[in-house]
MIVOBA-772660 format. One line per 4 residues: number of its first residue (from 1); their letters; for each residue x negated, y, z of N, C-alpha, C. Coordinates in steps of 0.1 Angstrom, whole numbers. Layout:
REM MIVOBA-772660
NUM) A) X Y Z X Y Z X Y Z | ... $
//
This chain:
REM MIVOBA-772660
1) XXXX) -42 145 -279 -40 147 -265 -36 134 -259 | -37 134 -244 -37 120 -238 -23 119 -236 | -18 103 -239 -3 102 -238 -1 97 -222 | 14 97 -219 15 97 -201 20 79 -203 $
5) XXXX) 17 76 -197 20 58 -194 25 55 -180 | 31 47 -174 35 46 -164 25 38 -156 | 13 31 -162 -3 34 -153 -8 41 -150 | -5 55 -154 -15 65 -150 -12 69 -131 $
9) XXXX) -24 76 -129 -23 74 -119 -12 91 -115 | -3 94 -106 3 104 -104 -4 117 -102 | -15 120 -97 -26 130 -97 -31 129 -111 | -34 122 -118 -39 123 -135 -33 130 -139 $
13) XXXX) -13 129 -137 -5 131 -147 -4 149 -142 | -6 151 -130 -7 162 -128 -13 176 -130 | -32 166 -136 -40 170 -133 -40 178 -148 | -31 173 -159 -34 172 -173 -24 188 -178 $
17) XXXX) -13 190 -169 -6 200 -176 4 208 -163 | 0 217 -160 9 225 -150 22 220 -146 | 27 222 -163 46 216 -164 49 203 -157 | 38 196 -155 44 179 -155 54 180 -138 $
21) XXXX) 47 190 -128 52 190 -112 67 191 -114 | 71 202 -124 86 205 -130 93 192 -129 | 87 185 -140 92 178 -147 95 164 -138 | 88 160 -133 88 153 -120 100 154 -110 $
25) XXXX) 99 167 -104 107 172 -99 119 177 -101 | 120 170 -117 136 172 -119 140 160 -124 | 129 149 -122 136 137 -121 135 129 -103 | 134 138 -99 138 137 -84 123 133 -71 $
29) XXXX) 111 133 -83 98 128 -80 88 139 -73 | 88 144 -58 86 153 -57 74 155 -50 | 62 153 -61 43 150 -63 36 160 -57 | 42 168 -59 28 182 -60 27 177 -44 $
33) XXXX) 10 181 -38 12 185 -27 8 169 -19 | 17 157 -23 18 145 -22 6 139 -14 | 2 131 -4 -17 121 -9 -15 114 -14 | 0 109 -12 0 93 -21 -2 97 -38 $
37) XXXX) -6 112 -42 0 110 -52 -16 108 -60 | -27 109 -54 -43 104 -55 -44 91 -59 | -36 80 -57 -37 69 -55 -25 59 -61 | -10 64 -60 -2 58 -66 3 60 -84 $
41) XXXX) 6 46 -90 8 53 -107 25 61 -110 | 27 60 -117 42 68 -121 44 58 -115 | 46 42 -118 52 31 -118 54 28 -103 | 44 27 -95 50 30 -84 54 40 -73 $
45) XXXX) 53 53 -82 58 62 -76 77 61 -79 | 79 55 -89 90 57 -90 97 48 -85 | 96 35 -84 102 27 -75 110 30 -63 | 103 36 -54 109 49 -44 119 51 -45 $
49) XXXX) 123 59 -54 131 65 -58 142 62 -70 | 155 68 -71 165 61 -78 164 69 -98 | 152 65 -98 147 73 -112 144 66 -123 | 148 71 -138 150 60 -149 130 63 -156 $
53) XXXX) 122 56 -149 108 56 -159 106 59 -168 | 115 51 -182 115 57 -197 118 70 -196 | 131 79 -190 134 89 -192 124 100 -188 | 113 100 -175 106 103 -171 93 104 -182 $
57) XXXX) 88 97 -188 77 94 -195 79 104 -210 | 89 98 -214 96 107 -227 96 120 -222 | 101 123 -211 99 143 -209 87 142 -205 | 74 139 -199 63 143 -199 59 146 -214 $
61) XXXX) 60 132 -223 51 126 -236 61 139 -244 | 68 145 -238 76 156 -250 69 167 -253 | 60 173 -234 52 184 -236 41 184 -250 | 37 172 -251 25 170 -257 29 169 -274 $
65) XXXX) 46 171 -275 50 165 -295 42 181 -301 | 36 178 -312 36 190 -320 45 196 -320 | 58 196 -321 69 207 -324 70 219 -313 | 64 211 -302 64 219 -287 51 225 -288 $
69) XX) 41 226 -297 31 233 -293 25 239 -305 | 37 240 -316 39 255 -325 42 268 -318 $
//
């Protein structure tokens, strides 16, 4: 499965797993719905906003651990 990078573009990251709008949205990133979100990556989506990237990436990249998809 494809891993989330902070290149990807914010509609990619959306486009890949229902949960990710959650996940987003509870790091204060609030995508769904968005236009910028066609066009801008995590990386500058997050800048905006007062949000930690790594922590962001690691809960996307968590949906995707085998343990989570026993």
């Amino acid at each position: 499965m494809k891993k989330i990078s902070e290149g990807m573009l914010i509609g990619e990251i959306l486009e890949l797993d229902t949960r990710f709008a959650e996940i987003l949205k509870k790091h204060g990133l609030n995508c769904s719905g968005c236009p910028a979100a066609q066009r801008e990556t995590l990386s500058e989506a997050v800048k905006g906003y007062e949000a930690n990237i790594d922590n962001i990436i690691k809960d996307l990249n968590q949906c995707f651990s085998p343990e989570k998809e026993e």
